[in-house]
C-alpha positions as CSV (number, residue, x, y, z in Angstrom):
1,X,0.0,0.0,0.0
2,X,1.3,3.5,-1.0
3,X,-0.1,6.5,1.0
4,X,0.4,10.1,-1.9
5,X,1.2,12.9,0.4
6,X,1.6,16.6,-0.9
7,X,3.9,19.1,1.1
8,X,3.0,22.7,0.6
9,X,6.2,24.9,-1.0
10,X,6.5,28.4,-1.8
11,X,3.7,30.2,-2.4
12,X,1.6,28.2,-4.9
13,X,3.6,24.7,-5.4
14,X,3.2,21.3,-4.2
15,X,6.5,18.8,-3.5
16,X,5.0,15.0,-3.9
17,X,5.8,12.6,-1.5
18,X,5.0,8.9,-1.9
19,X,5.6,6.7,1.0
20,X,5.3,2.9,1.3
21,X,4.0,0.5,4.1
22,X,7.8,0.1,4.7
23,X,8.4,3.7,5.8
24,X,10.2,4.4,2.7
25,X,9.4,7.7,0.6
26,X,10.1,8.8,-3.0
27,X,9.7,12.8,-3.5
28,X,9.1,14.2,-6.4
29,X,10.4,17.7,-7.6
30,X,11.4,18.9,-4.6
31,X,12.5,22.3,-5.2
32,X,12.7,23.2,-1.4
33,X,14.1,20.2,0.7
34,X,13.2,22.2,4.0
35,X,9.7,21.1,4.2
36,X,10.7,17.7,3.1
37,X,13.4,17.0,5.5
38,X,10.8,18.1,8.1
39,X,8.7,15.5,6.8
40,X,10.7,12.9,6.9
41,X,12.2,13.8,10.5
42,X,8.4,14.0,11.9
43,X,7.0,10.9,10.3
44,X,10.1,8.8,10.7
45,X,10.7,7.9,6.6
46,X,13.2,7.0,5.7
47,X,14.0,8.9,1.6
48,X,15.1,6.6,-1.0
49,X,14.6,8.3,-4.3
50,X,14.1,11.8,-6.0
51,X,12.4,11.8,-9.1
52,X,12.2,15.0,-11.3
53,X,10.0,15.5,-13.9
54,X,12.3,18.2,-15.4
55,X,14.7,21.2,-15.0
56,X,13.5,24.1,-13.5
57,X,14.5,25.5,-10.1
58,X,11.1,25.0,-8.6
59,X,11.8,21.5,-9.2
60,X,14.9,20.8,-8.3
61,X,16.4,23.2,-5.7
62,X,16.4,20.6,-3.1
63,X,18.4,17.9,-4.5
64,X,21.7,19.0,-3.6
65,X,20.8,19.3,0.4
66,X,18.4,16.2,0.3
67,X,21.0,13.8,-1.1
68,X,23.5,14.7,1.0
69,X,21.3,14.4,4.0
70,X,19.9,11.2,2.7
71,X,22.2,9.5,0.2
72,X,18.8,9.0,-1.8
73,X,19.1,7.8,-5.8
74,X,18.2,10.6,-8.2
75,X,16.0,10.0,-11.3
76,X,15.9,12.4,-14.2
77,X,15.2,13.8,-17.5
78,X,18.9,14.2,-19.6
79,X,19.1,18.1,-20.4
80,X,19.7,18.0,-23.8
């Protein structure tokens, strides 16, 4: 069973969080990793995977702090 989760960002954005009966969770476009780490922290989850659906900063701001908090495996779009 998968639980869908949305994590208000900004001002008008949504960061997408899908977590499994496991306590595992795969975000997707997390352009703020603030909200997510918080997340994460409160509802003990462990973060396995980022997946972006493509390049823009609203998107992606958070990878850089999220996998070095949480070693999780990026997926991606190639920039072309």
């Amino acid at each position: 069973m998968f639980k869908i989760i949305p994590i208000p960002a900004f001002y008008d954005n949504y960061i997408w969080l899908i977590v499994n009966d496991q306590n595992q969770a795969i975000v997707i476009d997390p352009g703020d990793a603030t909200p997510v780490l918080k997340y994460l922290t409160e509802n003990d989850l462990t973060l396995s995977h980022i997946l972006i659906t493509h390049h823009h900063a609203d998107h992606t701001g958070g990878i850089g702090k999220l996998t070095k908090q949480t070693n999780a495996i990026v997926y991606a779009p190639k920039i072309s």
